[in-house]
C-alpha positions as CSV (number, residue, x, y, z in Angstrom):
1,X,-146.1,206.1,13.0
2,X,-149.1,204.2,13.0
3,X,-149.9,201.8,14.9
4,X,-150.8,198.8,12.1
5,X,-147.2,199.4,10.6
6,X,-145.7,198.5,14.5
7,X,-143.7,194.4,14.0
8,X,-145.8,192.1,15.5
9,X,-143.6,191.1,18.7
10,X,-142.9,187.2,19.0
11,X,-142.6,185.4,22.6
12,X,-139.7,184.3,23.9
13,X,-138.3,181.4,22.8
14,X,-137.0,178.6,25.5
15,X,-134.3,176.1,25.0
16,X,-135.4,173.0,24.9
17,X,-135.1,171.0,27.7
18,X,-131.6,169.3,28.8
19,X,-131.5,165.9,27.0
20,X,-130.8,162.8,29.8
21,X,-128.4,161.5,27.3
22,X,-125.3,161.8,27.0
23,X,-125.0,162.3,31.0
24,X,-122.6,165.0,32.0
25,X,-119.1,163.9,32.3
26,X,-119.2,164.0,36.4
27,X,-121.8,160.9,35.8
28,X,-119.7,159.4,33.4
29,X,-116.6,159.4,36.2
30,X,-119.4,157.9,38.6
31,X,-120.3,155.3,36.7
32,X,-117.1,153.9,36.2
33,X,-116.5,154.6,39.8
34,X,-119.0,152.4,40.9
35,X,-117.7,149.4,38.5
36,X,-114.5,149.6,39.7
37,X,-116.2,149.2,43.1
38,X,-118.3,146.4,42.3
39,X,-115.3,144.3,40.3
40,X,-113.1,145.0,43.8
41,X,-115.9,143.8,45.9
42,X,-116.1,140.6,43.5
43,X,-112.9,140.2,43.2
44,X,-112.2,139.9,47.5
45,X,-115.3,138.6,48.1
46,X,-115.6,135.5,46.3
47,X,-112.7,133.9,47.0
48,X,-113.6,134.3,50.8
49,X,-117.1,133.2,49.8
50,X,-115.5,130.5,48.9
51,X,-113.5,129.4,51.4
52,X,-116.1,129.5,53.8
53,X,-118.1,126.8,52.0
54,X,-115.2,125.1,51.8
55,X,-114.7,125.3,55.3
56,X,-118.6,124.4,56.4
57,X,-118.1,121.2,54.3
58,X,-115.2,120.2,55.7
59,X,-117.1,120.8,59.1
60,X,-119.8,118.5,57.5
61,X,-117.4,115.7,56.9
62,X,-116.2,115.6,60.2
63,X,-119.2,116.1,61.9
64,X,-120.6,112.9,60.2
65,X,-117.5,110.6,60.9
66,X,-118.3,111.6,64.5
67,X,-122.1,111.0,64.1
68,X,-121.1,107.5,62.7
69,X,-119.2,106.7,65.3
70,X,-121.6,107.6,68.4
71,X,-123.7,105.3,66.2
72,X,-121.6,102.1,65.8
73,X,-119.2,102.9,68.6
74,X,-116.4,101.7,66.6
75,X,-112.9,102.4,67.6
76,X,-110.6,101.4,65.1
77,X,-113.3,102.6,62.1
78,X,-113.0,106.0,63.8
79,X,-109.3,106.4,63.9
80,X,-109.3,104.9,60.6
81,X,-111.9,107.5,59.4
82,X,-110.1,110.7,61.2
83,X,-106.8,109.4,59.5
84,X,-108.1,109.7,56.1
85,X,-110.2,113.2,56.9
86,X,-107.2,114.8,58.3
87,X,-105.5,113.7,55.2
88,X,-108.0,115.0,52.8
89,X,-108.1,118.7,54.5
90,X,-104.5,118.4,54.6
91,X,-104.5,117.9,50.8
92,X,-106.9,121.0,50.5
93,X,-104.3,123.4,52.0
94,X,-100.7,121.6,52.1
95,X,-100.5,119.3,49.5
96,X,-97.1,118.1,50.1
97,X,-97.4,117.6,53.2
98,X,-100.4,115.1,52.7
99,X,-97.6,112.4,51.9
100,X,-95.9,112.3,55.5
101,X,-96.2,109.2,57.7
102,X,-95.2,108.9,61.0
103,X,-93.8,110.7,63.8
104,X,-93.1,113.7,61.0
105,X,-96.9,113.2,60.2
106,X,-97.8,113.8,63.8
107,X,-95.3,116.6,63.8
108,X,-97.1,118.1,60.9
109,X,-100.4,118.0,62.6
110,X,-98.6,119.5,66.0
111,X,-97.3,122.5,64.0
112,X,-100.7,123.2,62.3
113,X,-102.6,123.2,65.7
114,X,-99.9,124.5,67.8
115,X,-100.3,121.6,70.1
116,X,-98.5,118.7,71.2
117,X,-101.4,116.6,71.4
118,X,-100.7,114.5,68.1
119,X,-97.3,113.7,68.9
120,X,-97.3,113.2,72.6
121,X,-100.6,112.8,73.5
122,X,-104.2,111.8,71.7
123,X,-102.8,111.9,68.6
124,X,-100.7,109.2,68.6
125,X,-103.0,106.6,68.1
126,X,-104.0,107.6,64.7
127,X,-100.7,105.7,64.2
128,X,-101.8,102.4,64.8
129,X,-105.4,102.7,66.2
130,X,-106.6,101.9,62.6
131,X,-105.1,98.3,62.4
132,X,-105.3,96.8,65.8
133,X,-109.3,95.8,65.7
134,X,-109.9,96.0,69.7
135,X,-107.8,98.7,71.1
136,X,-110.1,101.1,72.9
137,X,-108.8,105.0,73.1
138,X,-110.2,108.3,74.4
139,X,-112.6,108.6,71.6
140,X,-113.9,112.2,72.8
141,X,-110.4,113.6,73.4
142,X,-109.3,112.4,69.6
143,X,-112.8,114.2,68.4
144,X,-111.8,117.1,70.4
145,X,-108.2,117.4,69.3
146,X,-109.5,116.6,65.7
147,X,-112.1,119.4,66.2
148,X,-109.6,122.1,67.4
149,X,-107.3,121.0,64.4
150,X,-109.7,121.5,61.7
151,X,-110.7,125.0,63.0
152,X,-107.2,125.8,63.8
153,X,-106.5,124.7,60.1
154,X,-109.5,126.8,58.5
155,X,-108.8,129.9,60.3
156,X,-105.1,129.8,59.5
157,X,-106.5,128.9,55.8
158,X,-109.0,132.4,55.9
159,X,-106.2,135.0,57.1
């Protein structure tokens, strides 16, 4: 045989390298993994997003009827003022219940605190504090009760 007749031998040919697209179906599955993640973290974390700006602006709101108060020192606008606020978070988490007046008011408030403060104690003058102009009251107990209410009520709004 000689040796110009031999076939000329080629190199080896190599695939061409794996594309990046269409991923493999194992990335496919982890992509839609991973949304189903993200829309369950949305989904439970907004709503307690939520609520907690709720609650740090009903803080706000109470915290500034008390600031207005150590400023004027004014009795019956405070009682007046906590009436209305308690009746305003009230609305936010028990609307119906916004509409009581009363001793069943009072035993509202006792039931949402766990307390029988309102009723038989502090409480009471939110009753009638508001319209007699020069009856003086335990303004720091009220605030205090008030206080414990409105975090009672928030907590028992976030579980």
């Amino acid at each position: 045989m000689n040796p110009n007749d031999a076939p000329v031998l080629q190199d080896i040919h190599l695939p061409p390298d794996p594309s990046w697209w269409p991923p493999a179906p194992g990335w496919w599955l982890l992509a839609f993994l991973l949304l189903v993640l993200i829309a369950l973290v949305v989904r439970f974390s907004v709503p307690r997003w939520r609520q907690r700006r709720r609650g740090i602006g009903v803080m706000a709101e109470f915290e500034r009827i008390v600031t207005a108060f150590h400023n004027q020192q004014n009795h019956p606008q405070l009682a007046a003022d906590l009436s209305q606020y308690l009746r305003r978070v009230t609305l936010l988490h028990e609307p119906h219940a916004a509409a009581l007046s009363g001793d069943a008011w009072l035993d509202h408030l006792d039931a949402a605190a766990g307390t029988q403060e309102f009723r038989q104690g502090i409480g009471r003058v939110l009753l009638d504090a508001p319209y007699r102009p020069a009856q003086p009251f335990d303004a720091a107990a009220l605030i205090a009760l008030i206080r414990r209410w409105t975090r009672a009520t928030l907590r028992s709004s976030h579980a």
